[in-house]
C-alpha positions as CSV (number, residue, x, y, z in Angstrom):
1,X,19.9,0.4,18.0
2,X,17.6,1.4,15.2
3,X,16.0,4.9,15.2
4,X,12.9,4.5,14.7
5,X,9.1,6.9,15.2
6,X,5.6,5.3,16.3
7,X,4.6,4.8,12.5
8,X,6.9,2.5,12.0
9,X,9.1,3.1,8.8
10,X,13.1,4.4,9.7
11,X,13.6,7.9,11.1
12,X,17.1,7.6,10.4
13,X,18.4,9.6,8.1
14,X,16.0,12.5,9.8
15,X,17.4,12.0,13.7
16,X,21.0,11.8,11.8
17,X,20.3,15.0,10.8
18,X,18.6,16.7,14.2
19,X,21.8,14.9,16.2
20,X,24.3,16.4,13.5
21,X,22.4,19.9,14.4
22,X,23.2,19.4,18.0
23,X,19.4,18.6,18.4
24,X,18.0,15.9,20.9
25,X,16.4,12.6,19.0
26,X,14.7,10.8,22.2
27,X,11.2,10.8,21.1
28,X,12.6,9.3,18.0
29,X,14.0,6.2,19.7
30,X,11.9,2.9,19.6
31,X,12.7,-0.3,21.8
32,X,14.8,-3.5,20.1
33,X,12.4,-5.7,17.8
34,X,10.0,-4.3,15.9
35,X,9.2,-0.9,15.6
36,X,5.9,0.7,17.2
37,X,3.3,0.7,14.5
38,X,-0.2,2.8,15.4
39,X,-3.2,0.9,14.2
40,X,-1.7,-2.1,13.1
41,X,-3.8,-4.4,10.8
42,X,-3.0,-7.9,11.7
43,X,-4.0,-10.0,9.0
44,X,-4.9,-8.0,6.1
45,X,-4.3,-9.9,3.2
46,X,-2.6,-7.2,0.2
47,X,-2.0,-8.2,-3.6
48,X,1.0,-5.9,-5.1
49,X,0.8,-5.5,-8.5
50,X,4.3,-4.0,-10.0
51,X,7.2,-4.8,-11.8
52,X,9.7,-3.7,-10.1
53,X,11.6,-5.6,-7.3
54,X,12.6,-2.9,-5.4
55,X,8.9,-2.0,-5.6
56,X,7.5,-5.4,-4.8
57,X,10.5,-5.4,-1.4
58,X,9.8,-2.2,-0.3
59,X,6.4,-3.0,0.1
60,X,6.3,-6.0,1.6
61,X,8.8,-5.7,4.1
62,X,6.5,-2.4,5.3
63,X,3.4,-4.3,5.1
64,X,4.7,-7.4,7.1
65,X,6.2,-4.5,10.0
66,X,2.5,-3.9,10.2
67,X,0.7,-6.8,11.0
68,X,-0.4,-7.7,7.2
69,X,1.0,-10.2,4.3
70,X,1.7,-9.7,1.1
71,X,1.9,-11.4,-2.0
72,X,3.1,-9.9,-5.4
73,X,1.7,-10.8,-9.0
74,X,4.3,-9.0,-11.9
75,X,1.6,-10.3,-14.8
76,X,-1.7,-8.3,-15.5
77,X,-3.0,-11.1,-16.4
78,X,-2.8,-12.9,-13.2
79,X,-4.1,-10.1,-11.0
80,X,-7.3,-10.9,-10.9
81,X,-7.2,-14.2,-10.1
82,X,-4.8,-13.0,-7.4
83,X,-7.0,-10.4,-5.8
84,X,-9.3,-13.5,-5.0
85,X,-7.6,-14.2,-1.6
86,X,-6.6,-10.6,-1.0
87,X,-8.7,-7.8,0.5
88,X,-6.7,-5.2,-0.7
89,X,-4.9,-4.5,-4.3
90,X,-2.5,-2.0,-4.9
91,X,-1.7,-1.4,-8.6
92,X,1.6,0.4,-9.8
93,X,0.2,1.4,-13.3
94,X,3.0,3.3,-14.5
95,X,5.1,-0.3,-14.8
96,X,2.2,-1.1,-17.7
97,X,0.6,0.5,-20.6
98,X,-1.7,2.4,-19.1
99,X,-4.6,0.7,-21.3
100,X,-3.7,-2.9,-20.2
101,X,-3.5,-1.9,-16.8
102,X,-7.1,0.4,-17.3
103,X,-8.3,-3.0,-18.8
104,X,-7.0,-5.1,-15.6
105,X,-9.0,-2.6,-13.4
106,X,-12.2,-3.0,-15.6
107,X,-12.2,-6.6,-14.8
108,X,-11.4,-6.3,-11.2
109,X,-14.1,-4.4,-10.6
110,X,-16.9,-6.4,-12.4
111,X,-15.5,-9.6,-10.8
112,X,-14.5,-8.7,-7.6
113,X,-15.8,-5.3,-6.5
114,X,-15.5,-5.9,-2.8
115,X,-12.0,-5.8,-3.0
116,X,-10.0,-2.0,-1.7
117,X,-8.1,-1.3,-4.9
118,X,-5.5,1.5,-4.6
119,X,-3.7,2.5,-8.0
120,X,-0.1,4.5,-7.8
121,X,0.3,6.3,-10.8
122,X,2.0,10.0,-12.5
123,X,-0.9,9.9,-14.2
124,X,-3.4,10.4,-11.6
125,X,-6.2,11.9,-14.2
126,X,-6.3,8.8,-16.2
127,X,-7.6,6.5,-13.7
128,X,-9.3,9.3,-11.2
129,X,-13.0,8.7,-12.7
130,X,-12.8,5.0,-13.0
131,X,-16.2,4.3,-10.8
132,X,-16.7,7.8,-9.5
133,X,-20.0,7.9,-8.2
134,X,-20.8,4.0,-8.0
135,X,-21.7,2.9,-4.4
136,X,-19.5,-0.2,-5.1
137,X,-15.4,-0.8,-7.1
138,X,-14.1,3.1,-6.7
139,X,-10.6,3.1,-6.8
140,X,-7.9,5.1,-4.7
141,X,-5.8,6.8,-6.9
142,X,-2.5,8.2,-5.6
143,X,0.2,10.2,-7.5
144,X,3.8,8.8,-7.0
145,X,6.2,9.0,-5.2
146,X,4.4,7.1,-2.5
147,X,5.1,5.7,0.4
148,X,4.6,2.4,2.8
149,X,2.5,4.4,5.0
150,X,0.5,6.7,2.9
151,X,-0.8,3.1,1.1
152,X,-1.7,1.7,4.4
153,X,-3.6,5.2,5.1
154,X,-5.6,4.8,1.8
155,X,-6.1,1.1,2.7
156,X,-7.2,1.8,6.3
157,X,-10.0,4.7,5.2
158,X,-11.4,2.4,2.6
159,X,-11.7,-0.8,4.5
160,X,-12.9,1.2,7.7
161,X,-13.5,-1.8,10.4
162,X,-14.9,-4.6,8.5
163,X,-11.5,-5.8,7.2
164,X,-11.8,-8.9,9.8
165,X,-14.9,-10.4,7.2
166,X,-13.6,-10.0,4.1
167,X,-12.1,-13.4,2.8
């Protein structure tokens, strides 16, 4: 059986580590099937902007434990035309020139401000004051490494309840 905790991403290498020690992992185990998520979002629709596979996997396979699909776009030029069905982007800048992908973020918010956009990058202060201050199209910016869960925090907090509506 799979050790699993109640967010939902593997606890293995962690209860390994605490049974090695002689420690007890109980609370760690989950039941067979799919792991115990808390505050699952059923049906949330998220575009993944990256080029990396390993990336672009990672991410879905998380997303899809969760209750939402996923679709990846690997061109700029398509994400826009992408985030039309999604309610939620997430952006890997650092796989682009950081003014194509500043570019890409221009025109998703003009178009298509509704949309949660959530941008992993090093280089947090380069996309931090895109739409600071503006009511509508503020971006989530989140310094790497990241993880499935911390995204679907940052998606969570900006969609708040409403995330049924959105198209």
């Amino acid at each position: 059986m799979a050790i699993r905790n109640t967010f939902g991403y593997q606890a293995m290498p962690v209860a390994r580590a605490l049974e090695d020690a002689g420690g007890m992992v109980v609370a760690l185990y989950g039941s067979m099937g799919m792991p115990i998520v808390a505050n699952p979002i059923c049906g949330l629709k998220v575009l993944i902007v990256s080029t990396d596979n390993e990336t672009i996997d990672g991410m879905q396979q998380y997303l899809s434990r969760v209750g939402a699909s996923a679709q990846s776009i690997t061109a700029l030029a398509e994400a826009v035309e992408g985030a039309k069905t999604a309610q939620a982007v997430v952006l890997f800048a650092d796989d682009y020139t950081k003014d194509s992908a500043i570019e890409m973020l221009g025109e998703l918010r003009k178009r298509l401000s509704a949309r949660v956009v959530i941008v992993v990058s090093d280089e947090v202060d380069s996309f931090a004051s895109i739409g600071a201050g503006e009511s509508t199209g503020a971006l989530t910016v989140l310094r790497r490494p990241i993880w499935g869960w911390m995204l679907l925090d940052a998606i969570r907090s900006q969609l708040g309840t409403g995330h049924d509506d959105a198209p």
